[in-house]
VOPAGU-2260 file (C-alpha; in pm, 1 decimal, decimal comma):
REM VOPAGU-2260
SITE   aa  ch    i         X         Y         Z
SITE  UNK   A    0   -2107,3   -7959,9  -10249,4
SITE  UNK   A    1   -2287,6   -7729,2  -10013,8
SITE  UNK   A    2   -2466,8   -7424,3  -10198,7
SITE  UNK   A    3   -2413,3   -7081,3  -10094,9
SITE  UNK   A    4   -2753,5   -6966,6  -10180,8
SITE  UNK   A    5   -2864,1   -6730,6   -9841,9
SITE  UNK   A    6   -2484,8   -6696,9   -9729,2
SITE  UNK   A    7   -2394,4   -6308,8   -9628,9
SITE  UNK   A    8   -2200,8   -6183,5   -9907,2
SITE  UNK   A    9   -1761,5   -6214,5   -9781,9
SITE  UNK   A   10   -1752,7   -5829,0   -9591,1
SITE  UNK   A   11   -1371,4   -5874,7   -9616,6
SITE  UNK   A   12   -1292,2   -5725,0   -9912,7
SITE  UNK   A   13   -1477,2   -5441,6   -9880,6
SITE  UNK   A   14   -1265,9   -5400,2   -9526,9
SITE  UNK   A   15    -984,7   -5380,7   -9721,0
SITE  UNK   A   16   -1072,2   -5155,0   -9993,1
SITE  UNK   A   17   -1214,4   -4878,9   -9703,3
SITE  UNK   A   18    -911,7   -4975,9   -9514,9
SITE  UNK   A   19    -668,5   -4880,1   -9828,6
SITE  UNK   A   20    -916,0   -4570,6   -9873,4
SITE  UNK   A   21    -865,0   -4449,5   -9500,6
SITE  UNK   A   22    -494,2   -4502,3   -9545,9
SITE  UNK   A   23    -472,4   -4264,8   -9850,6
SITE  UNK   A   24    -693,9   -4053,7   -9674,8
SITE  UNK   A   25    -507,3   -4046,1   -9336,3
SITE  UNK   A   26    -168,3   -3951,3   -9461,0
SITE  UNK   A   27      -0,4   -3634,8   -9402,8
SITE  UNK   A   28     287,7   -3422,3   -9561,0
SITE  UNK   A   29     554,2   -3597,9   -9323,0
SITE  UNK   A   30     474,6   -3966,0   -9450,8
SITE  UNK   A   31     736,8   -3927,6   -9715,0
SITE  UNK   A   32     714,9   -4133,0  -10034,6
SITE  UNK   A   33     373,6   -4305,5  -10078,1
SITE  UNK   A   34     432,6   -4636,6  -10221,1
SITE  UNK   A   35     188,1   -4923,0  -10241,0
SITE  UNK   A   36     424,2   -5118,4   -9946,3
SITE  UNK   A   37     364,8   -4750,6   -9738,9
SITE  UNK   A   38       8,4   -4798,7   -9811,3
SITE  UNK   A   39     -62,4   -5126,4   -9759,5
SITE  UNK   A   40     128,4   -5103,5   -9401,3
SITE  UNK   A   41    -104,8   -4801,2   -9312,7
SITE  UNK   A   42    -356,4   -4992,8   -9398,4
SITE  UNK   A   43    -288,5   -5309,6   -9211,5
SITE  UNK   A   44    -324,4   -5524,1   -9551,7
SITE  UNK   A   45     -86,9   -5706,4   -9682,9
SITE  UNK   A   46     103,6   -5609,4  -10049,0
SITE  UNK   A   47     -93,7   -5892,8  -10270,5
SITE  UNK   A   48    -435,4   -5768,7  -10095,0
SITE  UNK   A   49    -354,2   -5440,0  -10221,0
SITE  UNK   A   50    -293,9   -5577,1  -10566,3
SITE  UNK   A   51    -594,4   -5779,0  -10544,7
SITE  UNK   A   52    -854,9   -5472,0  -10524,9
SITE  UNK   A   53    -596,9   -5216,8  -10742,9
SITE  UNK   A   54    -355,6   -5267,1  -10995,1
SITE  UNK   A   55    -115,0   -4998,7  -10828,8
SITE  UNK   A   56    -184,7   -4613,8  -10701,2
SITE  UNK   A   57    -347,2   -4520,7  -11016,2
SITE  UNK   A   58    -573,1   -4742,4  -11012,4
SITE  UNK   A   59    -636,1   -4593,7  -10647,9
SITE  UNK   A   60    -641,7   -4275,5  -10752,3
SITE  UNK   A   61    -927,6   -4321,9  -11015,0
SITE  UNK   A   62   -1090,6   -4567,4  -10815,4
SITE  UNK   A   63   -1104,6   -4279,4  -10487,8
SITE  UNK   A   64   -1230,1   -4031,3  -10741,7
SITE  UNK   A   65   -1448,2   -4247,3  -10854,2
SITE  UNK   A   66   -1616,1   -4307,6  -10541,9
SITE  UNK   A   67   -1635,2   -3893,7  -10479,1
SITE  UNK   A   68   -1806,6   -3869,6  -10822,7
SITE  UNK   A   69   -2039,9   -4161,4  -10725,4
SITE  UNK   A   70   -2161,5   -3928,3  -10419,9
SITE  UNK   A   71   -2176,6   -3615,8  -10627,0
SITE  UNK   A   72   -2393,3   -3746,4  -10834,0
SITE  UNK   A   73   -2601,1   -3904,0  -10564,0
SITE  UNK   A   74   -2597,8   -3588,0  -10408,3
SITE  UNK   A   75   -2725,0   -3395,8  -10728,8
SITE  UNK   A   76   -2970,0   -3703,5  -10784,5
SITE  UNK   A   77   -3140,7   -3586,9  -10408,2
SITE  UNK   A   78   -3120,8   -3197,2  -10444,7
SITE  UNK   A   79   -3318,8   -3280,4  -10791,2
SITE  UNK   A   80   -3622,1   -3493,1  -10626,2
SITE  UNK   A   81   -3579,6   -3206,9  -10358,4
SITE  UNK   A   82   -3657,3   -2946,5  -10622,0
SITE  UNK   A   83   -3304,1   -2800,7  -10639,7
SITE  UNK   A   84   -3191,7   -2624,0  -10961,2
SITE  UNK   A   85   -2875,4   -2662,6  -11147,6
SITE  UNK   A   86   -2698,1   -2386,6  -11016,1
SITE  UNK   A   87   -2711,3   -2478,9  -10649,8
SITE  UNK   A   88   -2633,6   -2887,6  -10778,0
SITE  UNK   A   89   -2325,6   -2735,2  -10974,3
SITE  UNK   A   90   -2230,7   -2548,8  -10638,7
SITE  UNK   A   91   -2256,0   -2839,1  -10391,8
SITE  UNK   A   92   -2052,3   -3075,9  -10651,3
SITE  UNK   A   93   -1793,9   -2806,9  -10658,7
SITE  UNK   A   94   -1788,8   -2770,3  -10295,7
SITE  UNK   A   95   -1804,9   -3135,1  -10268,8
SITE  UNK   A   96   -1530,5   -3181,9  -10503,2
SITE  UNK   A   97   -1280,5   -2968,4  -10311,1
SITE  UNK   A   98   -1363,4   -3109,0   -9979,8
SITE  UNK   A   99   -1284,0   -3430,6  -10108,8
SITE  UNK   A  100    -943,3   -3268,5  -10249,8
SITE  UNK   A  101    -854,8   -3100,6   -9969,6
SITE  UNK   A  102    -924,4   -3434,1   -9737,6
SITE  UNK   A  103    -696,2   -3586,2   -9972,5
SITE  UNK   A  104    -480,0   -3346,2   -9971,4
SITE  UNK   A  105     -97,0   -3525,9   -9918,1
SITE  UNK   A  106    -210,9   -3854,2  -10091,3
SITE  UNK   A  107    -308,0   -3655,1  -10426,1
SITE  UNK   A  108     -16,1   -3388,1  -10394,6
SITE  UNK   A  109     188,2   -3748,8  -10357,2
SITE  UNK   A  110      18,8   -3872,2  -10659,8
SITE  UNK   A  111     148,6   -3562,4  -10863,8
SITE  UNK   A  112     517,9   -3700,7  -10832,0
SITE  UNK   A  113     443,3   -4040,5  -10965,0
SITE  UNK   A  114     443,7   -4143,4  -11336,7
SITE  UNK   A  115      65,3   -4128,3  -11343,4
SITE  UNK   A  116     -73,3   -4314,8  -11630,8
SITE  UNK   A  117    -225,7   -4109,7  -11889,3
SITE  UNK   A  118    -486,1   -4315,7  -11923,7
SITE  UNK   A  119    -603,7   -4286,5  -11554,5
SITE  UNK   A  120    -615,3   -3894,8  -11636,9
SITE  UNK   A  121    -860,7   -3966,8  -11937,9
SITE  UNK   A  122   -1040,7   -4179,1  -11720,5
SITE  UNK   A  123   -1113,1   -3882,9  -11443,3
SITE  UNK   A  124   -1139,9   -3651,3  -11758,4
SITE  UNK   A  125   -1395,7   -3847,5  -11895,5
SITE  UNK   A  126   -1614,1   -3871,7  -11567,0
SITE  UNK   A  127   -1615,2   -3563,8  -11475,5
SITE  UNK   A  128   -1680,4   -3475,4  -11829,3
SITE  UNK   A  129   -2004,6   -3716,2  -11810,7
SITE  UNK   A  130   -2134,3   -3520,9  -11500,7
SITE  UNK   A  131   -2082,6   -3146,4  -11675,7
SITE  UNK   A  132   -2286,5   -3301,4  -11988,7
SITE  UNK   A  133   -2619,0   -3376,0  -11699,3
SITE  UNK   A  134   -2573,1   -3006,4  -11589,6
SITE  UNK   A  135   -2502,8   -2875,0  -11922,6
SITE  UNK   A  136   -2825,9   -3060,7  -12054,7
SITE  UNK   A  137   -3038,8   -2954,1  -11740,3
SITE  UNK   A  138   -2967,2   -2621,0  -11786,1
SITE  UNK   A  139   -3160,3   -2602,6  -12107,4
SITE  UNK   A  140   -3203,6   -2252,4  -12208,5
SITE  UNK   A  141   -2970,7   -2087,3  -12020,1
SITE  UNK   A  142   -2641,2   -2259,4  -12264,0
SITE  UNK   A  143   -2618,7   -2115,3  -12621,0
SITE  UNK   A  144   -2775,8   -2353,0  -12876,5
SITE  UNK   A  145   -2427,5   -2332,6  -13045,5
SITE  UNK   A  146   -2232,5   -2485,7  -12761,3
SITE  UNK   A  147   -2108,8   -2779,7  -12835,3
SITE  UNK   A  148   -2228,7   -2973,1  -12515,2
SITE  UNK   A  149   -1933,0   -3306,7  -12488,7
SITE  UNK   A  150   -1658,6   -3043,9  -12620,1
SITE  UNK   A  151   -1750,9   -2813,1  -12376,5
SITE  UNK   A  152   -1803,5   -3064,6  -12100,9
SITE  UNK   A  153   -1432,5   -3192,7  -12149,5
SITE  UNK   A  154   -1310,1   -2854,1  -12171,1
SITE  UNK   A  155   -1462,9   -2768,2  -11842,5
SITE  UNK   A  156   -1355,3   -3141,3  -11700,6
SITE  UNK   A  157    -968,7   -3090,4  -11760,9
SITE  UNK   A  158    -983,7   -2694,1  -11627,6
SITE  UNK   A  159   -1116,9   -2809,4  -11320,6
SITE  UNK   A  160    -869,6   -3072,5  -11272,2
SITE  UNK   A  161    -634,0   -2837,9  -11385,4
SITE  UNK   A  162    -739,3   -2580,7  -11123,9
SITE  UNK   A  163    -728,7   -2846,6  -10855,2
SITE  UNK   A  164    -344,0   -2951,7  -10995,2
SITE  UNK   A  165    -255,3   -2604,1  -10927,6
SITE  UNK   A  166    -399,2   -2567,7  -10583,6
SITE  UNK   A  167    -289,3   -2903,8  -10415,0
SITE  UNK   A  168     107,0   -2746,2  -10589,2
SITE  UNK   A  169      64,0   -2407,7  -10448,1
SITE  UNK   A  170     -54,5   -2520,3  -10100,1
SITE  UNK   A  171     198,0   -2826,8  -10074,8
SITE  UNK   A  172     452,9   -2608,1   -9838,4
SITE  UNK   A  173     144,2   -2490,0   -9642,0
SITE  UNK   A  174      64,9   -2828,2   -9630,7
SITE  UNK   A  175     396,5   -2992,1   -9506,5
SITE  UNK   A  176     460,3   -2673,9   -9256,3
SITE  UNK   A  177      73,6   -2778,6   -9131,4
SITE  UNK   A  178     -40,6   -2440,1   -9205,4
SITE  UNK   A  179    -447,9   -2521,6   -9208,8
SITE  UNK   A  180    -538,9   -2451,5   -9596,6
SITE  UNK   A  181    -819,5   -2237,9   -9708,0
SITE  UNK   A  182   -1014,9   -2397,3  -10014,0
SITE  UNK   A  183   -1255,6   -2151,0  -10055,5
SITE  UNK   A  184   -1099,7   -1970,4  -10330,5
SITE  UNK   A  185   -1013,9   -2271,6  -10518,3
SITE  UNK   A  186   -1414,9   -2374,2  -10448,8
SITE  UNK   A  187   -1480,7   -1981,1  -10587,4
SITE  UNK   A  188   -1224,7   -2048,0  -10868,8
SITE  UNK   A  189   -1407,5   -2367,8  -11020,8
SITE  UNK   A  190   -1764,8   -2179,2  -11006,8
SITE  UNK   A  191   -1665,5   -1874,1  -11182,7
């Protein structure tokens, strides 16, 4: 049997998986129903490669916001070793966070129509809940020694999603009618 010691790790199914990404991405407020089949055509992958990287939209869902928490906190990692303090971090992951939102915008509105899992929700809670306990913790004197720090962190965690429910619902006819969407107050909204 040959080894495979020194072989190129398979680029294919990370093709896919950006491919599936770009498809979410790319869709607009006249694609109709997202379904994994609408997807998966977008995306030029077949049903069972879908299945193979996601177990259905959910999964997608958590696994997209996953990857825009993954950059936040690289991004937060860089303005740290660049001397950045917390306030300007917590800024450009808000920012970041509704750019990514906003990009997403007919995909995620989409999403709000499905029977999401409530376990996916905990999931995203629970991230973003893990990155407001780093800022909470590195801003040291500036949060009340009586603050609970993982209570408040999932307290802020489901008001922002909560915030961003509310925006990708209020803009979803602006949306559809292609009526270009201003963020910033949502973005102004999450840092207050």
């Amino acid at each position: 049997m040959p080894s495979t010691h020194g072989r190129a790790p398979d680029p294919r199914p990370a093709r896919t998986r950006a491919a599936i990404f770009a498809a979410a991405r790319d869709l607009s407020a006249t694609d109709g129903e997202i379904t994994v089949n609408a997807l998966a055509r977008r995306a030029g992958v077949s049903r069972a490669a879908f299945y193979s990287h996601f177990s259905g939209l959910d999964d997608l869902v958590a696994a997209m916001f996953g990857s825009m928490f993954e950059l936040q906190y690289t991004r937060a990692e860089q303005l740290i070793a660049d001397g950045g303090d917390m306030h300007r971090i917590v800024q450009s992951a808000a920012a970041t966070m509704v750019a990514y939102v906003d990009r997403h915008h007919a995909f995620l509105r989409g999403a709000l129509e499905w029977k999401f899992s409530h376990s996916t929700y905990l999931i995203l809670v629970k991230t973003l809940s893990d990155l407001h306990v780093i800022a909470l913790e590195r801003l040291g004197d500036e949060v009340p020694p009586s603050l609970p720090i993982a209570e408040a962190a999932r307290f802020y965690a489901g008001g922002t999603l909560d915030v961003l429910i509310q925006w990708l619902v209020e803009t979803g006819d602006d949306a559809r009618a292609g009526v270009e969407l201003d963020s910033s107050r949502v973005t102004a909204a999450l840092l207050r």
